[in-house]
N, C-alpha and C positions, 0 to 999 in steps of 0.2 A: 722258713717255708720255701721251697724249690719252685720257682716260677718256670723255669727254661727245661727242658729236656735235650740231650743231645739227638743228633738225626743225620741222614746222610741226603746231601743232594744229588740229585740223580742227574745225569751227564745234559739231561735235555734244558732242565733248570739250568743248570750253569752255562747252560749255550744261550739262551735266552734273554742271562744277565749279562752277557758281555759287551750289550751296547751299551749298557750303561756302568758299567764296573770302573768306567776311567776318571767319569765326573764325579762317583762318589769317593774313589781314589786323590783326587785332586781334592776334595772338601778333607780335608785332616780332622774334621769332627763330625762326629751327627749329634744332635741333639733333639729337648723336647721328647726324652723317650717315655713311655709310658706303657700300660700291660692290657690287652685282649682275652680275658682268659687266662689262660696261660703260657699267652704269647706274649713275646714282646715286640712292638714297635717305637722308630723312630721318624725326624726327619732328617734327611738330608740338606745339601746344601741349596737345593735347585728347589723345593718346597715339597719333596715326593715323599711319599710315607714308605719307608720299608722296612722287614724284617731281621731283625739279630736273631743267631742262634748259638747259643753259646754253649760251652763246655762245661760249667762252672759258671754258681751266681756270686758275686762279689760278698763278702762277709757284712757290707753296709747294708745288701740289697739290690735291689733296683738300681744301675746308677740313673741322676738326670742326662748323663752325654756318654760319649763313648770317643775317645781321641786316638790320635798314632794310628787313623786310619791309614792302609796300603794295600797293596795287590799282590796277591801270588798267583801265577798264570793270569786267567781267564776269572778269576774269584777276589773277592774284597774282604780286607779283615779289620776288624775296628780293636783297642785295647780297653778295655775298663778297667776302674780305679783300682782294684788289684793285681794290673798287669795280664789278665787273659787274654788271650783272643777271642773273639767273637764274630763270625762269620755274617757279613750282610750279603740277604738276600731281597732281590727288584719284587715290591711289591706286589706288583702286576702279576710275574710270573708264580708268587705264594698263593695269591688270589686264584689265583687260574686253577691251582693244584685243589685249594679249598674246596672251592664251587664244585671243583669235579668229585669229591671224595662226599661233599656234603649232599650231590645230586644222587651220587651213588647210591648213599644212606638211604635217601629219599625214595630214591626207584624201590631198594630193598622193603623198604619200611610198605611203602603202596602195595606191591604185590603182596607183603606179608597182609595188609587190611583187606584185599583182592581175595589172598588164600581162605582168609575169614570167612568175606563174603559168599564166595560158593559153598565154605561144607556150610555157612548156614542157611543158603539158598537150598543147596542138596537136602539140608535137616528137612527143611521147609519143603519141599517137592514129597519128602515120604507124608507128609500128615497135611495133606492138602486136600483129602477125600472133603466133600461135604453134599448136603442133600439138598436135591432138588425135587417140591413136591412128596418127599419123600422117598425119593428113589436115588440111591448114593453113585457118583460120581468122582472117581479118583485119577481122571486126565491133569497131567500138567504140563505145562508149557516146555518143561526142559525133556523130557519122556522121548526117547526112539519110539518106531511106531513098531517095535516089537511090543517095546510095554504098554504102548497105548491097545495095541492088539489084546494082552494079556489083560488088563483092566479095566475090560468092554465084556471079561465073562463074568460066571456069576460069583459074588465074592463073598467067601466062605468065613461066616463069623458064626456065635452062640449066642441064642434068641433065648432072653428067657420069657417061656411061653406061659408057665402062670399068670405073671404079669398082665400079657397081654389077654389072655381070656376073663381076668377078672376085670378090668377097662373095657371089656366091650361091652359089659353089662352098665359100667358107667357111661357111656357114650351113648349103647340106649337110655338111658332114664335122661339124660341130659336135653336128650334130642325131644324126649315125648314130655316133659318139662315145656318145652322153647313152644313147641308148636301147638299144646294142650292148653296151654294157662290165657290166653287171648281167648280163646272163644269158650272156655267155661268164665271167665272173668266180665267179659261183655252181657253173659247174662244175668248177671246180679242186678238190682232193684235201683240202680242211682243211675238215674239218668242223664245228671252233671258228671258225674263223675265218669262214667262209662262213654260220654262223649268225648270228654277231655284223653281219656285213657287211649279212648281212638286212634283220636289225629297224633298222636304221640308217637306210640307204635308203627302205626300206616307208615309215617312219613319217616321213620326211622328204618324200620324195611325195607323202603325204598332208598333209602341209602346203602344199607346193608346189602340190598339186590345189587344194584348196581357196581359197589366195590367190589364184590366178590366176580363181579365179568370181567370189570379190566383187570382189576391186582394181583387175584387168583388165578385165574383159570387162563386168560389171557395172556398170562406173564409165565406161568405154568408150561401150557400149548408152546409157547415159544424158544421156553428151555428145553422141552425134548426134542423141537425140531431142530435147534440149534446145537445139540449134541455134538461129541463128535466122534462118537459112536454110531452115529447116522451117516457121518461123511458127508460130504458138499453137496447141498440140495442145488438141484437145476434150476428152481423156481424160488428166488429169496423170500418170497411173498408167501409160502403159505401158507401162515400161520395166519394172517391177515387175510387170506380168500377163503380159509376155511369158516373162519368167523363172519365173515360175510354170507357166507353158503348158509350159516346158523341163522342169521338175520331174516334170509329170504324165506328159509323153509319154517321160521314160526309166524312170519308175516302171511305166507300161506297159507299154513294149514288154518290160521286165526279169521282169514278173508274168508276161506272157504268154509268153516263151518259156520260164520256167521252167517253166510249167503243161505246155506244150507238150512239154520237154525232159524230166520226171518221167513224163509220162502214157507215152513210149513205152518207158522203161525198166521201167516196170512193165508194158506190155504185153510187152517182151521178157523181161522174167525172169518170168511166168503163161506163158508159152509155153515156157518151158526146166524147171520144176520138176516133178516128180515128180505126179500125176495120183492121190489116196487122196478114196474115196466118202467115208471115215469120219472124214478130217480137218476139222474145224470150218475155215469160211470167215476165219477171222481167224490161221488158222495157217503158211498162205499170205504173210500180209502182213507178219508177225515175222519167218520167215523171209527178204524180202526187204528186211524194215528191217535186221536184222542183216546182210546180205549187202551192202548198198547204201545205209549209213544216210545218207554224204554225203549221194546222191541224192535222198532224200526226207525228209534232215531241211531243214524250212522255213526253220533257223535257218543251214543251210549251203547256199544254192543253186551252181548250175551256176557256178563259177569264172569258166571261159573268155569264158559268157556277157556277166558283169559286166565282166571287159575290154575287151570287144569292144564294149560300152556307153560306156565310158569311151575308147577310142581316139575310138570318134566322136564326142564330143565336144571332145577334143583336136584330130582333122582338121578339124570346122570352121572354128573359130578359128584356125589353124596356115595356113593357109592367105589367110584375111583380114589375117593376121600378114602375110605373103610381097607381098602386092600393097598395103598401107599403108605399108610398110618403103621398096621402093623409088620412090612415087610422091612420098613426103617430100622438102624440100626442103634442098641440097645444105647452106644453115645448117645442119640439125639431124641429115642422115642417120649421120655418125658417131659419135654421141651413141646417137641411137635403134640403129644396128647393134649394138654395146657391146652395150646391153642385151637387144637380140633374142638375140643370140648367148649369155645369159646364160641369157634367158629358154628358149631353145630345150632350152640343157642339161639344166637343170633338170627340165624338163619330160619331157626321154628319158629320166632318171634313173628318174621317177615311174613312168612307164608300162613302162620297162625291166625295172625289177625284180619286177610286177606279169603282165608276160609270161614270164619266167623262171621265177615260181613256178607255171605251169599243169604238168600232165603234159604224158608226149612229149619228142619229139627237136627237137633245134632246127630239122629241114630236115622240111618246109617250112614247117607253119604260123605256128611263131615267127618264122621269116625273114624272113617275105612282113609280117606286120604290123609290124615293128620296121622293114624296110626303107617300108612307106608313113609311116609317122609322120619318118624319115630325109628322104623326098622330097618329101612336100607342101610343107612352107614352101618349098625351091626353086621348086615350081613354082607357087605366087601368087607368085612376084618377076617368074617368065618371061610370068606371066600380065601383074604389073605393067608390066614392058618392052615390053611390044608393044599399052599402051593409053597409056602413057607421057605423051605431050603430047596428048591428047585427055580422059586422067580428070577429072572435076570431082568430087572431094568433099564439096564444097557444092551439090550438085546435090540437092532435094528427095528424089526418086524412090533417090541412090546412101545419101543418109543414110538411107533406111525402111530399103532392102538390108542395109547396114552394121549399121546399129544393131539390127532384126530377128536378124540371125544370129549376134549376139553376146551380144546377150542371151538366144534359145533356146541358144546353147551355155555360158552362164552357167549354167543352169537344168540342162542334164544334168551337167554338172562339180559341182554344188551335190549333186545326187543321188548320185550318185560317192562323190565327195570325204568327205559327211556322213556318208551311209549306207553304201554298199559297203565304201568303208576305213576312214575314222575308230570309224563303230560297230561294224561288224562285228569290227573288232580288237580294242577295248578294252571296249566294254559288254554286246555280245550274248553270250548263249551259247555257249561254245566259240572263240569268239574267242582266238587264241596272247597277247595280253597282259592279260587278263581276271585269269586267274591266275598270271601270270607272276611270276618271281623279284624282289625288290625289285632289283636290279641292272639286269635288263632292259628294270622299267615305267622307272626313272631313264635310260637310255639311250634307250627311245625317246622317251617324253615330250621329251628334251630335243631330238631329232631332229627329232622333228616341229612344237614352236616355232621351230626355226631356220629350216625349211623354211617355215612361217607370216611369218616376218619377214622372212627374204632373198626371198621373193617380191612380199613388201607391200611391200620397200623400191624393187624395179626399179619398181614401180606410179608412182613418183615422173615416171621419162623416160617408159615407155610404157605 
């Protein structure tokens, strides 16, 4: 086997060796020789490692030494046991030539992983679309802003629309499911059991509400502001001032029609009592706190009111839900249905059981509101379908829309969610888990984390 290959030293190498070409001249041996590969090395006489390169490998082998070392020119030659020549070369300067041929490699080798890396960054930039809320976004970071121009219009794929009109009929039944089964269930004849069922629901709903303000709709609101198909908003905030704007305006209208809704109960019941010169004027109004304290204690306003605050919130978004659902692309719409259908349930649970507990007959007020929360998300899908191939998502003007209306219904669900059910039940005055049984706070408590997580978790697709 051929250990040595022949090789030419190049004029710089041999300039290199000539400080030291004298003293390994003057050592008449090298020894200690041994193989790299398939190289050889030795030592010298001074203790330095250097290279033989010989012409021809000895018929023994390897030798251990190499004798009859001399010099011609500026160059050093050693003889091995069958009398060849063998050219030594200075360590140092072999090393030197290595490193630089092995860094070469190295550079070569890196750009070739480098070359790697961008086509498959490039792969990765073409199938980078994905959806937000349902609405597709295929910006990527490496994009000129011709292409980001180009994929901010409307992007031309095939919907299949059977599909989606026969889902929308499962989405209604899903939906009138969610929101129907609470208040027909509530009125069956077990009144352990119908209690239990209650707090169960209630406070699970109120989980439900709640996640779906921040995870949904909040997170939602904040992706289409954050677009960048919108380009650089002047104000970083406002996704956060708009849900605030939502906070104020159901705190309002809630103030006000409570004001509104106590002032005529108290003018009806001043018009129905008893008419005495000699009663003190605050005798009047004990007897109509006793008579009507619901109504005019502060700590328990108008029920029905707060529902009717909270559905509309709910129809906003339910609705934005119905026309993002179907305009998604055919990848991801079975995925994103899944979850609507989830979502939806949930969601009728929440508001179901919330409707159930007002006063009255279920015909017609409870009907008519259980049956619109039922219908809307159908009809943002019908709305979806007949804007179909013409919606752009990425349209400036449809992300203000989108993301506006999502985050004002962020903002009343936030108010809801916090105040109406979560405080009002556990922390305020009067409140049914305030002073509830340790049994009952451990039942809802745990109800309404699950309702908090199983909503945070659908937050994931949509």
């Amino acid at each position: 086997m051929h250990y040595l290959k022949p090789f030419l030293i190049s004029l710089s190498a041999a300039t290199a060796f000539a400080a030291t070409s004298t003293s390994t001249a003057e050592t008449t041996s090298i020894t200690g020789c041994h193989t790299h590969g398939s190289d050889i090395y030795c030592i010298d006489g001074e203790g330095h490692e250097i290279s033989v390169s010989a012409t021809a490998t000895p018929t023994s082998g390897v030798p251990a030494e190499y004798t009859g070392c001399h010099s011609h020119g500026s160059e050093s030659y050693c003889m091995d046991t069958d009398g060849n020549e063998a050219l030594i070369v200075a360590e140092d300067t072999e090393h030197t030539q290595s490193e630089h041929e092995e860094s070469e490699h190295s550079h070569d080798h890196e750009g070739s992983e480098h070359s790697h890396d961008d086509e498959g960054s490039e792969e990765e930039n073409k199938t980078s679309c994905h959806f937000h809320a349902g609405v597709e976004h295929c910006v990527s970071e490496g994009e000129s802003e011709e292409s980001n121009h180009e994929s901010c219009g409307i992007q031309t794929r095939d919907y299949d629309v059977p599909l989606r009109i026969g889902t929308l009929f499962v989405v209604l039944v899903t939906s009138a499911i969610g929101v129907f089964a609470p208040i027909l269930l509530l009125k069956l004849p077990f009144a352990n059991v119908n209690a239990v069922f209650s707090t169960v629901i209630k406070q699970f709903g109120t989980g439900i509400i709640v996640a779906t303000a921040f995870v949904h709709l909040y997170t939602h609101a904040n992706l289409m502001f954050t677009n960048k198909c919108m380009g650089e908003l002047d104000y970083e905030a406002t996704t956060s001032a708009i849900v605030m704007a939502g906070i104020f305006l159901a705190f309002l209208f809630e103030f006000v029609g409570h004001r509104i809704i106590s002032s005529k109960k108290c003018a009806t019941e001043s018009n129905q009592a008893p008419r005495k010169d000699a009663s003190p004027p605050h005798s009047t109004l004990a007897h109509l706190g006793h008579s009507h304290g619901a109504a005019l204690d502060p700590t328990k306003p108008d029920t029905k009111f707060s529902v009717l605050v909270m559905e509309a919130g709910v129809l906003f978004h339910s609705i934005l839900i119905g026309l993002t659902l179907v305009v998604a692309g055919d990848s991801f719409y079975k995925t994103l249905l899944v979850v609507i259908v989830f979502h939806q349930f949930f969601e009728g649970l929440a508001l179901g059981v919330r409707i159930a507990m007002l006063p009255g007959a279920i015909f017609p007020s409870k009907a008519i509101m259980a049956g619109t929360f039922a219908l809307i998300t159908p009809i943002g899908m019908a709305i979806g379908l007949g804007v179909l191939h013409t919606f752009n998502g990425n349209e400036k003007s449809t992300l203000v829309a989108l993301g506006t209306l999502d985050a004002l219904s962020a903002g009343i669900l936030v108010w809801v969610g916090v105040v109406d059910m979560w405080a009002r039940d556990w922390v305020i005055e009067g409140g049914e888990m305030m002073n509830a049984s340790l049994s009952k706070v451990l039942i809802g408590g745990l109800s309404l984390v699950t309702g908090l997580v199983l909503m945070g978790l659908l937050g994931k697709w949509a």
